[in-house]
C-alpha positions in Angstrom: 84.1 99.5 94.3 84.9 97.1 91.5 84.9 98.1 87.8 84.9 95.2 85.0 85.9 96.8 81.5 88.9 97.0 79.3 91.6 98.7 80.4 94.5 100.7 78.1 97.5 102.8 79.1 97.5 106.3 78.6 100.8 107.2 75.9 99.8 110.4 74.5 101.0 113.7 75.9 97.4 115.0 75.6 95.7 112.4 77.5 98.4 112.5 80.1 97.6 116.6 80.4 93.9 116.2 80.5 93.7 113.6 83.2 96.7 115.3 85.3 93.9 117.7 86.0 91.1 115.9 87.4 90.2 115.9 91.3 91.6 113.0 91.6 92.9 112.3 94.9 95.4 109.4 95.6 95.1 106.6 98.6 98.7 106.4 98.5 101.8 108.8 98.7 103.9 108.4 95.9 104.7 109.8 92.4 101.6 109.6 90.0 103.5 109.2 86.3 101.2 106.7 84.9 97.6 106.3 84.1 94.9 103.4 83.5 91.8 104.3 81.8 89.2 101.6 82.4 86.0 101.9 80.0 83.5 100.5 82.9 81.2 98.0 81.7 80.2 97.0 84.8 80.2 98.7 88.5 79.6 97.1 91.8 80.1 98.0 95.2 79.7 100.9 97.9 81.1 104.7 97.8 83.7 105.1 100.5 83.9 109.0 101.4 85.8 110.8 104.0 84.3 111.0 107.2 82.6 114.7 108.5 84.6 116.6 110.0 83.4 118.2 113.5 
């Protein structure tokens, strides 16, 4: 998927909490201190899901 739209850090404590607990689930392993909101203007591309499990 590709997003075009402007893109801001998130600074405020508030912000930080709220977004800390969203399903978000990471691609990578790592520590996740730091957060990019985009405000999508335009969207393109396919959904990639996880694959059934048997």
């Amino acid at each position: 998927m590709t997003a075009v739209g402007h893109a801001r850090a998130v600074h405020t404590p508030e912000e930080m909490a709220r977004l800390i607990q969203l399903p978000l689930l990471p691609w990578a392993p790592g520590s996740r201190d730091h957060y990019i909101v985009v405000a999508a203007e335009q969207v393109t591309g396919r959904r990639i899901t996880a694959a059934p499990t048997s």
